[in-house]
C-alpha positions, 0 to 999 in steps of 0.5 A, a space after each residue: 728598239 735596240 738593233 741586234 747588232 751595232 749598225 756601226 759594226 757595218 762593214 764600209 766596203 771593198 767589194 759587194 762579195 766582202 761586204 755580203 760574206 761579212 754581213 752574212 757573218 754579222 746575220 748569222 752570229 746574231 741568230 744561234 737559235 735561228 740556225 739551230 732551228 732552221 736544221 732541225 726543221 729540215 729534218 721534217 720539212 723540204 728546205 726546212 719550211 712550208 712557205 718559200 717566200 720565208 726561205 731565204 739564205 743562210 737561213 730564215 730568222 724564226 720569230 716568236 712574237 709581235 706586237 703592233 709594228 714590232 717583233 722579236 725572233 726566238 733569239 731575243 732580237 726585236 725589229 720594227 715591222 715593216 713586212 707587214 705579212 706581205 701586205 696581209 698584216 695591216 692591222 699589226 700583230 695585236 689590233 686588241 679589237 680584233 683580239 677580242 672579237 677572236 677570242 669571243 667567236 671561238 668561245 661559241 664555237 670554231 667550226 659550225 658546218 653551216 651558213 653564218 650571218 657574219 659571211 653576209 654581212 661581210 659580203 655587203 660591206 666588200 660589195 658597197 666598197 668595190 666598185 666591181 663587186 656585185 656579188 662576191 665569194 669566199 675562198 681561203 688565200 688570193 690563189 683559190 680567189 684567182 683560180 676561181 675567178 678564172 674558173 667564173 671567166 671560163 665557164 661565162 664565156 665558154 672560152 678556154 684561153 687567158 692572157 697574163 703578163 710575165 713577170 706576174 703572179 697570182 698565187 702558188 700555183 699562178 705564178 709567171 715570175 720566171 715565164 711560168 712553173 711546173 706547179 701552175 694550173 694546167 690553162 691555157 695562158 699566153 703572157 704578154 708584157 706589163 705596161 705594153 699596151 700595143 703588144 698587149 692589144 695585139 695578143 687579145 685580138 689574136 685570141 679573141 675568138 678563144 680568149 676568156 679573161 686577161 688577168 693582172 694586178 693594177 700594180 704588180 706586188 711580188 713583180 716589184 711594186 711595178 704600178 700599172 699606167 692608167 692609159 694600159 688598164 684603160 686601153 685593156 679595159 676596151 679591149 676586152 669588152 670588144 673581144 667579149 673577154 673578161 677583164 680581172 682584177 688581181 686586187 689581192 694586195 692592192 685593194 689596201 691603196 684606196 676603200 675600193 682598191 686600185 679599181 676606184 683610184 683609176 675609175 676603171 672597173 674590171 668584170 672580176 677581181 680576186 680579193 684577200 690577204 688583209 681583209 679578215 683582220 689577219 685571218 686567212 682569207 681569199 674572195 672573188 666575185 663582180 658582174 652578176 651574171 657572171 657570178 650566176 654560174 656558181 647560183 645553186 638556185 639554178 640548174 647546172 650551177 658550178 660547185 664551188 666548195 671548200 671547208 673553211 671558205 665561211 670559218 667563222 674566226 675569218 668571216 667574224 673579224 673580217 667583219 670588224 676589220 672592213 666594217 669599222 677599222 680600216 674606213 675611208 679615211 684610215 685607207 686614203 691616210 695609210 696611202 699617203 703616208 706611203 707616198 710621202 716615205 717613198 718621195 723621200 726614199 727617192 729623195 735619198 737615192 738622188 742625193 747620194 747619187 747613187 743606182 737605187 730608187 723605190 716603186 709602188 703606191 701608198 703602203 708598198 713600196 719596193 727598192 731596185 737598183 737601177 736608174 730610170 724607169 721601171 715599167 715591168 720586171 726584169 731580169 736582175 744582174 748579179 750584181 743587183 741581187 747582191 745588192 737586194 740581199 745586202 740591203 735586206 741584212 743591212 736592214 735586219 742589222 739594224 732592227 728592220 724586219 722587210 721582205 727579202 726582195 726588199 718590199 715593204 708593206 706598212 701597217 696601221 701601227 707604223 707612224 712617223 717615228 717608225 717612218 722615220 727610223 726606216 729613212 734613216 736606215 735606208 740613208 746610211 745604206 745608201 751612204 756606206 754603201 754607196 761605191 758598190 751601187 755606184 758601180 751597178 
């Protein structure tokens, strides 16, 4: 792959301010396209897009195809993947088993407004892989998944309140990134501080009398590829079957990192977890379930179930390739080689950081991995300095330079198509940031 612009051209530093206004400049002239098409959507669109994860300055690149691990922007300029979809894209852009099953679904039909076979057959397979799962549902995204498994929580024990730790987030209207949002679903929610066992323990037992469910990623995703310690999901674990309450499991991007998800590598099982992304093959998707008796609220066989509806929550294109993509591709063995190959990219990450010296390390579990820019340990979010965000954003365009597509927070989500050749080349991108730019991160 060919970057867009010669990597060389990179500017070797002054101030991070130069740097950034020269590799913005580099960005932009090598995307006309991009920018036309960014102002014309704006015309239509608040912020010229729909998704604001992909709106980033001076303007999203607009891409126009994939295949495997690689991509090409409307502009001509082709990229290694490693976005991965924000952890959904993990069979790649053109997995042709997936293809051909898609193909074949729409041919007998796109939506049939009734019950399938396939969402049975899917809903065995996640049963058997998650240890928490005793019966599940289908929703559209990991938002409704949470929402739903809030709702299940509620309705279960006749409680209102829920715990969530700040910084986290659980989907467009579950978001506690910044301490909580406008858009947020109106529950109550009282936010406690990730990897804080003791300040935890303290709020459940303050609410326990009205408290439903503590609610968490066992390593937090957009919050920065932030792992959970086993002792804190463990000590949560007791906490909340003394108090009665319910212990979910946001396993929305997680559940890549083993067959079963974080909940079998830590052998702590929650009542609830939300589920999506991924699991049906790059079609949209969200799921929830576990306890059965919990489940049973939403048991139309019973009187007073709760509803729980949705037009597509069973679309067959979503149902057909889950299907496929859980039943026969990613097996144990494709999960447990994708985690140790991301393991083993991020012990060399940090390998690089520490042999340049400078102030950067990588996070996460397996497949996700996300950079900061700051020494010691990373136990929960934080408020980043100005000058870590404009190192974050450097990297992000240093990357883009060089022919690597990655979130603009930095985090990488592989996919089953990248293997060592791609692992490699993103090794060597990060070791020429990290010794071009090493006087400015020396300074963070």
């Amino acid at each position: 792959m060919t970057p867009p612009l010669d990597a060389s051209a990179a500017p070797r530093n002054s101030d991070l301010e130069a740097a950034l206004a020269e590799a913005r400049e580099n960005y932009s002239r090598a995307r006309p396209k991009s920018a036309t098409a960014h102002e014309t959507a704006r015309t239509v669109m608040p912020g010229g897009n729909t998704r604001t994860t992909l709106f980033y300055t001076p303007f999203p690149t607009a891409m126009k195809s994939g295949q495997g691990c690689y991509l090409e922007d409307i502009d001509g300029n082709k990229y290694l993947d490693l976005c991965g979809e924000y952890t959904a894209g993990l069979f790649g852009h053109s997995d042709p088993r997936i293809q051909a099953m898609l193909h074949k679904v729409i041919e007998n039909g796109i939506s049939l407004a009734a019950v399938g076979e396939n969402e049975a057959k899917l809903a065995a397979i996640l049963c058997a892989r998650f240890p928490a799962l005793e019966l599940v549902r289908f929703t559209n995204s990991g938002t409704e998944a949470n929402l739903m498994a809030v709702a299940a929580a509620r309705a279960h024990t006749g409680r209102s309140k829920i715990i969530a730790f700040r910084g986290g987030y659980h989907g467009g209207v579950m978001s506690f990134v910044t301490g909580g949002s406008v858009v947020n679903a109106p529950f109550s929610v009282t936010l406690a501080e990730y990897n804080d066992l003791p300040g935890t323990l303290a709020l459940i037992r303050e609410h326990a009398a009205d408290l439903a469910a503590v609610l968490l990623e066992p390593m937090m995703g957009s919050g920065g590829c932030i792992p959970a310690t086993r002792e804190f999901l463990a000590g949560l674990r007791d906490a909340t079957r003394e108090v009665g309450a319910m212990l979910i499991f946001d396993e929305v991007m997680t559940s890549r990192h083993t067959a079963g998800g974080l909940q079998k590598l830590h052998g702590i099982t929650p009542d609830l977890v939300s589920l999506g992304k991924y699991i049906a093959g790059g079609m949209s998707f969200g799921a929830f379930g576990g306890r059965a008796d919990v489940m049973s609220v939403f048991d139309s066989h019973k009187p007073n179930a709760l509803t729980h509806s949705g037009t597509f929550n069973n679309n067959v294109l979503s149902m057909s390739a889950g299907t496929l993509a859980m039943g026969e591709i990613f097996d144990d063995m494709a999960a447990e080689d994708l985690r140790k190959r991301g393991d083993g990219l991020r012990d060399a990450l940090n390998g690089i950081c520490a042999k340049h010296k400078v102030a950067m390390q990588f996070t996460g579990i397996g497949s996700m991995v996300q950079p900061h820019f700051r020494l010691g340990p990373i136990l929960r979010p934080y408020a980043a300095s100005p000058q870590e965000e404009g190192l974050r954003e450097l990297f992000f365009l240093d990357m883009m330079q060089a022919g690597i597509y990655i979130a603009r927070r930095g985090m990488v989500a592989l996919s089953l198509p990248v293997g060592e050749p791609e692992l490699l080349r993103y090794i060597v991108a990060v070791e020429e940031f990290c010794a071009s730019r090493k006087p400015l991160m020396a300074a963070a």
